[in-house]
N, C-alpha and C positions, 0 to 999 in steps of 0.2 A: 707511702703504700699506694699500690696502682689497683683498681679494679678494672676486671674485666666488666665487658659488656654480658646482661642477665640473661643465664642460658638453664630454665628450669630442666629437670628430666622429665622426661617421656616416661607419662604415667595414663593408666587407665583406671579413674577414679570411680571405683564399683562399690561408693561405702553409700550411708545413709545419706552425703553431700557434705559441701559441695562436690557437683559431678564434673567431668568432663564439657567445658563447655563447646558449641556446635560452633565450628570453625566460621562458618558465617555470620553471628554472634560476635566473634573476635574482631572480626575486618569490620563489620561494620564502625567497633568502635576504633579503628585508625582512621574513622574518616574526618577530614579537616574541622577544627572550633569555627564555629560562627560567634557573634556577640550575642547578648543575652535577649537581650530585642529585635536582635536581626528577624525581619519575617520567617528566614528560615526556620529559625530556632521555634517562634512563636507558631508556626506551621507543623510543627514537629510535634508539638507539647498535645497540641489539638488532636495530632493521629493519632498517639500515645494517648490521648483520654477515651476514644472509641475503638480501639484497640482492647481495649481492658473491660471494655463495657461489656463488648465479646467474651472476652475469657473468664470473667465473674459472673457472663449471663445475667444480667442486671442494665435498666433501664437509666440508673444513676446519674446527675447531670455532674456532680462530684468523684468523678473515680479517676485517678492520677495517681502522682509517685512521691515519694518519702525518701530523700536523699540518705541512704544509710542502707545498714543492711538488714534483714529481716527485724529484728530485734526494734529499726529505728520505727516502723511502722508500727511492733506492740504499742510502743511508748507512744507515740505520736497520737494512736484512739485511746490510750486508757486515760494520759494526762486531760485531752479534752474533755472525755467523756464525766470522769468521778471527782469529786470535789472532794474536800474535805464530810467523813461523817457519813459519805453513800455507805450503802450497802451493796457488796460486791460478791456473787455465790458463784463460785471456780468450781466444776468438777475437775476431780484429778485424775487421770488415767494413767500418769507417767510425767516426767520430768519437766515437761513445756506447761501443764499444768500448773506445777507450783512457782514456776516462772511467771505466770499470769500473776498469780497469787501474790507472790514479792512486790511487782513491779504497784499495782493496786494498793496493797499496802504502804509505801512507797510515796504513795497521793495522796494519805490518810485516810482510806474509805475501810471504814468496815468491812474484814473479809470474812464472807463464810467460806467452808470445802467442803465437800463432800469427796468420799474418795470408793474408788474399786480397786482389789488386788490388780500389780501389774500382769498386761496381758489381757483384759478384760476391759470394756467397753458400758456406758450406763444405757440402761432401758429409758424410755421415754418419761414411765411412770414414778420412777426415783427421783428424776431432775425436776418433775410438776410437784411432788411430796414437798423438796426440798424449797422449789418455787416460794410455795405455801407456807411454809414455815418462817422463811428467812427473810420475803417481801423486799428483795433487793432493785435496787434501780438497773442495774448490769447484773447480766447474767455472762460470765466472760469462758468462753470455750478454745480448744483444740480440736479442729478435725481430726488431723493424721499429727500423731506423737511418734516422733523417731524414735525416743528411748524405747517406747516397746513393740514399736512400728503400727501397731492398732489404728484405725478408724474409726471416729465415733460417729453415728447416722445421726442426721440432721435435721433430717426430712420434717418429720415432727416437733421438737424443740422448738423452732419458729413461733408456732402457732400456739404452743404452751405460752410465752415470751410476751405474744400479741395481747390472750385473753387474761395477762396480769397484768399486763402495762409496765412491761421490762424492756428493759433494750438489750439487744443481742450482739454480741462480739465475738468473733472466729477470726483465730490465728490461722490460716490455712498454708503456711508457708510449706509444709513439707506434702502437701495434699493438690495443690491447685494446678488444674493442666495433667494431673495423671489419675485423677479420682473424680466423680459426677459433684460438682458444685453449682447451684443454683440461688445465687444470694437472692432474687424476688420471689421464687417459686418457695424458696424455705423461709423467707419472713426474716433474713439476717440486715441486722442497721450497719456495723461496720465490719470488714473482712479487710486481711490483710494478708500478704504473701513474700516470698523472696526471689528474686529469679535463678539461686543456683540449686532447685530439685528438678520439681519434671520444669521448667520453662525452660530450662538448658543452657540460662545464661551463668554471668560470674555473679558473687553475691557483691551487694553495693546498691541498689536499688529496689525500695518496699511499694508495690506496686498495693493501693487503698482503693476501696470505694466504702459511699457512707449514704445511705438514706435518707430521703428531704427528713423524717420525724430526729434523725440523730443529726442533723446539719442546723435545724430550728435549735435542738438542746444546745448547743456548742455554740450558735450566735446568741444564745440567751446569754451566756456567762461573759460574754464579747461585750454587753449590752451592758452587767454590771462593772464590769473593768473602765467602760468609758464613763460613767457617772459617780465614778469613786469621790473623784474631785468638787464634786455637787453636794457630797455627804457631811452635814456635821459631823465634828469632831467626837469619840467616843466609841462604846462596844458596838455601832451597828458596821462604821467602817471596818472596825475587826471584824463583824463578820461577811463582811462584804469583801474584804481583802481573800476571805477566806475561798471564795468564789470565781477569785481570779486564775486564769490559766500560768503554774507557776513556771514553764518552760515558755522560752520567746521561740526556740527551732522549732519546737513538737506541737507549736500553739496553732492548730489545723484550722482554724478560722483563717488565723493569718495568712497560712498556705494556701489554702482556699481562692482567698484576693492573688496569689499569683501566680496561681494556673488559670485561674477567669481571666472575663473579659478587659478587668479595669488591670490589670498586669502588673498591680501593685510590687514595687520592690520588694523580697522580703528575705532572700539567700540569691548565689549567684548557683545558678542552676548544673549540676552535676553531666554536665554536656555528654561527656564520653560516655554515660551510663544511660542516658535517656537515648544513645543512640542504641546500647545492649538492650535495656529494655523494651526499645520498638521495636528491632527483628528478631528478640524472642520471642516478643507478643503476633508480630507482622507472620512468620514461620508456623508457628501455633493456630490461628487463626487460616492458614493457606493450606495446611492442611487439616481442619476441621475440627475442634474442640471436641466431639464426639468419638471422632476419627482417635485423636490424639489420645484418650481417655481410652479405647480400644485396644491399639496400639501398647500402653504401658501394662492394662489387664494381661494382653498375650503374653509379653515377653517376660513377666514379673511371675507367671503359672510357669512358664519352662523353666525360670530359676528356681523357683518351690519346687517343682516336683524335680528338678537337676539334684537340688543338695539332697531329699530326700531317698533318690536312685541311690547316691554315696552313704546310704543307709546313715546319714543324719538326721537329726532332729528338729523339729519347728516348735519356736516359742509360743506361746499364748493362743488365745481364741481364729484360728485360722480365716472362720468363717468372716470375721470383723477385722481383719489383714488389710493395710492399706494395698495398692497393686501394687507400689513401685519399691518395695523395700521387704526385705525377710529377714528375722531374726534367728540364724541356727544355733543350734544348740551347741554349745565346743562338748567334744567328745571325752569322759573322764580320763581316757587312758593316756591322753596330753599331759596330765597333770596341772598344779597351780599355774604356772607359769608358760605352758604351752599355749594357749591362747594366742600370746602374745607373740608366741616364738614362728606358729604359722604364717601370723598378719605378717611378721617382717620377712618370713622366706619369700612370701608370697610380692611382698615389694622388693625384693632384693633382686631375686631370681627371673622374675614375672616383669616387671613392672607396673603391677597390680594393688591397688589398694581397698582394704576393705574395712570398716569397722569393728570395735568394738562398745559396749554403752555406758550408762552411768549406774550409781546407787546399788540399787539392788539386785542389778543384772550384768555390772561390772566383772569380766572375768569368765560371765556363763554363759554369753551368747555373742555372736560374729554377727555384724548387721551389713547384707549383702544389698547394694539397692540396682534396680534397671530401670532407672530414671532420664528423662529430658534425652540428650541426643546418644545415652549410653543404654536406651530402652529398644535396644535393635539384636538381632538374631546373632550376629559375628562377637559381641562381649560378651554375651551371656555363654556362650559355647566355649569360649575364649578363657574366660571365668571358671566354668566349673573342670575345665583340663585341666588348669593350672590347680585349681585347688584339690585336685585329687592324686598330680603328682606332691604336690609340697606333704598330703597329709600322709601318702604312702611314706615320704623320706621320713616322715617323725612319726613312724612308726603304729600306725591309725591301718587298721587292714579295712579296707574299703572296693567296691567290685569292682573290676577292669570296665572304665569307659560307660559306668553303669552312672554316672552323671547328663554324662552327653547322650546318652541314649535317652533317657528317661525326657529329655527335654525339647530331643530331636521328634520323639513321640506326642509334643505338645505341638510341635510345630508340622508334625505331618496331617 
């Protein structure tokens, strides 16, 4: 059997992500391998660290990249961070929440949750109650939860974090580069991201940073792993085993030595993705993280108020809406199975894709996002024509062009 050479279709990726990546993204990474030490390479690692220092707004001399894709960078701060026996308090807001939750568990630390109906975001004074209560060492968060697209404010939480003497962890994968993130202004120890939402690259690269108070925590357990061998025989080495980081990829110390100075061997470094992740980061940064954060607020209000023009519906607490994604509401008159039946005309027909979510929202809402290089004037417009022929065909009576208008009204 012969295979052709990989010829994907032509799509315009309008779900909650991955998105359409920005053609310059692409080519950067055809650009030729260097070796792992070649200076190049080693030059490269270094712009990619202040790169990032920019886009997390963070002073961190630790902020680089996590070979995998968003998920490997959860893993990679909760493994370092929780030992066996921590206490670990997860709000949950939606699905990436108890993702946290799992992966924590996972490490053996005691997890607490707290939870809000989905659609709904926690007040400040909930997450300081539950502080108090639970006196956990990590407090482990979600900015922007795709399941229900929500944003949870930050601003505060830090400082609650600081006066218990918690450390703070934010997933900010589906948030970073299209939402105001300030990891030193809000007091965050570790954050973590992916590059296929707003940075508009492909997913494959967890772009990290981590606070000197969470880089001491993480060389302290470095500290017990190298004296294991110093330790009579008996319960203390169990518990000193206990303390050991049990992943050698995810083990961020390790990683740590070779992004630094000493270049320690530690993986062969994901070349073709460190070049996606510089000129997502290098694009991002050119034109203006505030800019860019702009930028996805505009075009993310013309697709709210587009679906809504189509006299559809919007999920959950609007005001606490991330920018770059919207959950509507599928319309009852679709029936159980229309949902489904739109998303596909809409990729059939269109070449359009959009989402649908998980759990409890599985079926009841269409997750449209205007993200990274698809957070521009021509997809959004692009988007709600096509979804307004596909919902006429199946039967959805909706106003003529009363999408594009509504959105055209954002943009005039």
């Amino acid at each position: 059997m012969s295979h052709q050479e990989i010829a994907p279709p032509p799509r315009l990726l309008m779900g909650p992500g991955p998105i359409s990546a920005d053609p310059r993204v692409l080519r950067a990474m055809a650009a030729p391998l260097v070796g792992q030490f070649d200076p190049f390479m080693t030059t490269t690692m270094n712009e990619v660290m202040g790169l990032y220092r920019t886009v997390f707004d963070t002073a961190n001399e630790q902020t680089f990249l996590v070979d995998g894709t968003s998920r490997a960078g959860i893993e990679a701060a909760l493994v370092s961070l929780v030992e066996p026996g921590d206490r670990v308090l997860v709000p949950v807001f939606g699905r990436f929440g108890h993702l946290l939750a799992e992966i924590a568990g996972r490490c053996g630390a005691e997890v607490h949750t707290i939870e809000v109906p989905w659609g709904q975001v926690f007040a400040p004074e909930a997450i300081e109650d539950a502080v108090r209560a639970v006196r956990p060492k990590v407090l482990a968060c979600v900015q922007g939860d795709t399941s229900t697209t929500m944003c949870q404010p930050l601003a505060e939480i830090g400082a609650i974090c600081r006066e218990h003497d918690v450390l703070l962890y934010c997933d900010a994968t589906a948030s970073l580069g299209g939402n105001e993130f300030r990891t030193d202004a809000w007091g965050i120890d570790i954050a973590t991201a992916g590059l296929q939402k707003c940075l508009g690259g492909p997913s494959g690269s967890a772009p990290i940073t981590i606070s000197p108070r969470a880089v001491e925590m993480i060389g302290a357990r470095r500290h017990v792993e190298a004296g294991l061998r110093e330790i009579p025989g008996g319960e203390d080495v169990d518990a000193a085993r206990g303390r050991v980081i049990a992943s050698n990829y995810f083990d961020l110390a390790m990683v740590m030595d070779y992004w630094g100075p000493r270049r320690l061997n530690h993986h062969t470094e994901a070349t073709s993705m460190l070049y996606a992740a510089r000129e997502s980061a290098r694009l991002l940064v050119t034109e203006g993280v505030d800019t860019a954060v702009a930028r996805h607020e505009r075009h993310g209000r013309a697709m709210l108020d587009g679906v809504r023009g189509l006299g559809l519906g919007v999920f959950g607490d609007v005001a606490h809406k991330m920018s770059n994604v919207v959950a509507v509401e599928i319309p009852e008159a679709l029936g159980a199975a229309g949902g489904d039946a739109v998303r596909g005309s809409l990729l059939d027909d269109f070449g359009i894709e959009i989402g649908t979510s998980f759990g409890p929202l599985h079926g009841k809402v269409w997750r449209i996002g205007t993200m990274g290089f698809n957070a521009r004037k021509d997809a959004v417009l692009t988007t709600l024509a096509a979804l307004e022929q596909v919902l006429r065909a199946h039967g959805v009576a909706v106003p003529p062009g009363g999408g594009v208008a509504a959105a055209q009204e954002v943009y005039a």
